[in-house]
Z-matrix of the N, CA and C atoms (Angstrom, degrees):
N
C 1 1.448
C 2 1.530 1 108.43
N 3 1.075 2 126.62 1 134.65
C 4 1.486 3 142.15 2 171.45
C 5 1.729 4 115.86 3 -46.63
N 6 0.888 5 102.46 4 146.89
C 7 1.769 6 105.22 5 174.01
C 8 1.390 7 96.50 6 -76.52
N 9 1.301 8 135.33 7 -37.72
C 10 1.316 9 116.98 8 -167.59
C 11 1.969 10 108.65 9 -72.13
N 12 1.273 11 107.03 10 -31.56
C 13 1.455 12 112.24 11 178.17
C 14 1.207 13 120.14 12 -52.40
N 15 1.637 14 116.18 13 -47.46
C 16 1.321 15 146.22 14 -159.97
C 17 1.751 16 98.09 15 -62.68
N 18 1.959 17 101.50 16 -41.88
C 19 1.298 18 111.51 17 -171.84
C 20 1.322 19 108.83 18 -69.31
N 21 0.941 20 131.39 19 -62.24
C 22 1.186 21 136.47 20 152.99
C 23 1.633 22 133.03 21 -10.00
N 24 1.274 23 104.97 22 -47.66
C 25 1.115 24 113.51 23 179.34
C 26 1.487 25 121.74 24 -86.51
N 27 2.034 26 101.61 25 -10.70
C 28 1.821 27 111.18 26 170.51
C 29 1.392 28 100.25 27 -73.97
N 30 1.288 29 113.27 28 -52.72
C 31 1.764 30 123.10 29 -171.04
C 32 1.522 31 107.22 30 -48.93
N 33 1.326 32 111.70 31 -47.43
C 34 1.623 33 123.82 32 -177.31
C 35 2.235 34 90.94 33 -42.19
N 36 1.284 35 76.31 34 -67.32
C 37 1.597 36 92.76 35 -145.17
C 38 1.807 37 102.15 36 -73.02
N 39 1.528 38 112.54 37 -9.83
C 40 1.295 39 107.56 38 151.56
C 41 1.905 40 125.56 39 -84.38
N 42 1.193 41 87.69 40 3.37
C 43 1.552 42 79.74 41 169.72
C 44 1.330 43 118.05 42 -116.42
N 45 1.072 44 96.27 43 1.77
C 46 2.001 45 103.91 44 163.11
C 47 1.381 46 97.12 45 -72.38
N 48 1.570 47 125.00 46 -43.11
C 49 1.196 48 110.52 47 -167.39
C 50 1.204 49 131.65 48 -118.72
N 51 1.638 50 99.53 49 56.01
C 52 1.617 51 148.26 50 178.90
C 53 1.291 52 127.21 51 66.00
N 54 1.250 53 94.74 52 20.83
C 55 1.939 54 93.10 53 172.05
C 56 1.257 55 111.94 54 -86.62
N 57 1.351 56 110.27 55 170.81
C 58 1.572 57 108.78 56 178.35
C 59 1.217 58 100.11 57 -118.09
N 60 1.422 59 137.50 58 138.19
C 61 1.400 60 159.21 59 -172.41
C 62 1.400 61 102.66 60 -108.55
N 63 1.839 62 124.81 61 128.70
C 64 1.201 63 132.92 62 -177.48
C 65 1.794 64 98.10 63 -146.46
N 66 1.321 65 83.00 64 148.53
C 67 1.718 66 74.49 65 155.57
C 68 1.292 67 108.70 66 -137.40
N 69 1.623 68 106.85 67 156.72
C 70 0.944 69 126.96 68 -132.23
C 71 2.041 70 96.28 69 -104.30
N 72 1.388 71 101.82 70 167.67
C 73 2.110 72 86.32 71 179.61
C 74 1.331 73 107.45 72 -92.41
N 75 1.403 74 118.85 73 14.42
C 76 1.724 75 90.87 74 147.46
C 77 1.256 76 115.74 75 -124.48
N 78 1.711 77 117.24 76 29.98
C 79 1.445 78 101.17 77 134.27
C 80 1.956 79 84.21 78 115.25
N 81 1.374 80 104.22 79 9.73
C 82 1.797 81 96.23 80 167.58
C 83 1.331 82 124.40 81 -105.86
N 84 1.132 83 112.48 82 -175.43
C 85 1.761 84 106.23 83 174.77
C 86 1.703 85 108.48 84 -102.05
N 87 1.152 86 116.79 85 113.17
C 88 1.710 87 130.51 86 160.10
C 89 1.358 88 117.17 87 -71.51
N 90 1.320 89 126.08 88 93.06
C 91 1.241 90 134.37 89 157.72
C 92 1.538 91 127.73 90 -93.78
N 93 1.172 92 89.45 91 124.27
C 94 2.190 93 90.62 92 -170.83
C 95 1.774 94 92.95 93 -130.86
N 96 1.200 95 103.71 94 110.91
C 97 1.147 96 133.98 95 173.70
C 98 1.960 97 111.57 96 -45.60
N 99 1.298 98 87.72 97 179.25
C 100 2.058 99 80.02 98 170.99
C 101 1.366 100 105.71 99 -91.85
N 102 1.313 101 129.76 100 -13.66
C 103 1.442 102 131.90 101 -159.76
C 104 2.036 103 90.91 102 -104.60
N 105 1.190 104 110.83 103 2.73
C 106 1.426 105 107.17 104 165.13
C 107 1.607 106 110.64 105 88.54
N 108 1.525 107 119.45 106 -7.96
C 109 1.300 108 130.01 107 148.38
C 110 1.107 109 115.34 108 -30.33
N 111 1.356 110 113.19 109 125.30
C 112 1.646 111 127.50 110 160.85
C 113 1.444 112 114.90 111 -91.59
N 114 1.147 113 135.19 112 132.24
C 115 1.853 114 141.52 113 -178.65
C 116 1.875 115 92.43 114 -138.49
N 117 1.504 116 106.73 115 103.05
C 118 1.751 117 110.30 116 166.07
C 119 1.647 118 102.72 117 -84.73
N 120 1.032 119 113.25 118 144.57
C 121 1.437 120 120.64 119 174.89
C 122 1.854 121 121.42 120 -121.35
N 123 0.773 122 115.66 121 165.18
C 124 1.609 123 96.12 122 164.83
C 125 1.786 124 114.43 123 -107.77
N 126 1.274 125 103.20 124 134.15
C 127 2.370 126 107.53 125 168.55
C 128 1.758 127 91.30 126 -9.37
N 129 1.107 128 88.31 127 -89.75
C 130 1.710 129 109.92 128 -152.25
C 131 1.461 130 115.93 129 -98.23
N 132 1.382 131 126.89 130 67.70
C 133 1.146 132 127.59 131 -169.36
C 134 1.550 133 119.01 132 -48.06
N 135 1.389 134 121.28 133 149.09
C 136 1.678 135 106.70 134 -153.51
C 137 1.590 136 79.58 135 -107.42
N 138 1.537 137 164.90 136 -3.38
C 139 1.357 138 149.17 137 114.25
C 140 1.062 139 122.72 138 -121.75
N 141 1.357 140 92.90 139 -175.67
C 142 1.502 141 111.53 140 -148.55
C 143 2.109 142 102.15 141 -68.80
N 144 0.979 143 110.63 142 -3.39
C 145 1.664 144 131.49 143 -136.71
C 146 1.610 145 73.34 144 -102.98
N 147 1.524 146 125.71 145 -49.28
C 148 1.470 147 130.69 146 174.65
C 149 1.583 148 126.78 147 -46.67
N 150 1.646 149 102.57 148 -31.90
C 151 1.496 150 118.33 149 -177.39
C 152 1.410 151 92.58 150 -61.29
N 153 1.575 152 98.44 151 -77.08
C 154 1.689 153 112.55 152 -167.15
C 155 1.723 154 118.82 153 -45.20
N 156 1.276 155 115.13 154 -28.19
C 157 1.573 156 121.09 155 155.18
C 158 1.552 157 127.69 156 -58.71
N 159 0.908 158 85.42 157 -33.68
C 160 2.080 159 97.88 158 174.40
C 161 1.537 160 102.10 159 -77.83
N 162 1.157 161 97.75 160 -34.41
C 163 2.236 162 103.01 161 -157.10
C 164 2.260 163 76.33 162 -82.71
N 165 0.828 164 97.29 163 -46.50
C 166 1.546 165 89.19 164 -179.27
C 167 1.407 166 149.45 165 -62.14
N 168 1.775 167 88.09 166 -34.29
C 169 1.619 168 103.81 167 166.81
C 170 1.986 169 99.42 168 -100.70
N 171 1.105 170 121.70 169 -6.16
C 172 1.887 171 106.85 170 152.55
C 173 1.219 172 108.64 171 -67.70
N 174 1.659 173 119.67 172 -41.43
C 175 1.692 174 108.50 173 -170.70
C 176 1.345 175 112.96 174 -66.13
N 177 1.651 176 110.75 175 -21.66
C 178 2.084 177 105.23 176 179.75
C 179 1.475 178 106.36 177 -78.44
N 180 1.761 179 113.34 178 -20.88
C 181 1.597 180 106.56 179 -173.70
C 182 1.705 181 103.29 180 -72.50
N 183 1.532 182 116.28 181 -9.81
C 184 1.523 183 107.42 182 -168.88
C 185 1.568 184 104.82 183 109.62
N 186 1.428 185 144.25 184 -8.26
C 187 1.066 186 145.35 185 177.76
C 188 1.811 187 114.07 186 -54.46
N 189 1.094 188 152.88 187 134.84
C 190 0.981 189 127.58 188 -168.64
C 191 1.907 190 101.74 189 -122.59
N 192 1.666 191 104.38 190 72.53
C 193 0.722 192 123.26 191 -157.48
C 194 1.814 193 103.10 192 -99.18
């Protein structure tokens, strides 16, 4: 499966669990949590090492990801 899919599929499943997902104008993902946490991400993360950093800094915003 693609890194870009994978991304996709955090954003999916962080907005079940009330964040709001934006993207941003140069082209990243803006995630702001319910607790008002900000997590920037990049489109197309260049590894896999990038997923697990996102899934990590949502779990410090309170995401219960």
């Amino acid at each position: 499966m693609s890194q870009r899919s994978e991304m996709r599929k955090l954003l999916a499943k962080a907005e079940s669990h009330g964040c709001t997902v934006k993207r941003t104008g140069g082209g990243h993902w803006k995630i702001i949590a319910p607790s008002g946490a900000v997590v920037i991400t990049g489109f197309s993360p260049s590894s896999p090492r990038s997923i697990h950093q996102t899934i990590n800094r949502l779990r410090h915003a309170g995401v219960p990801i």
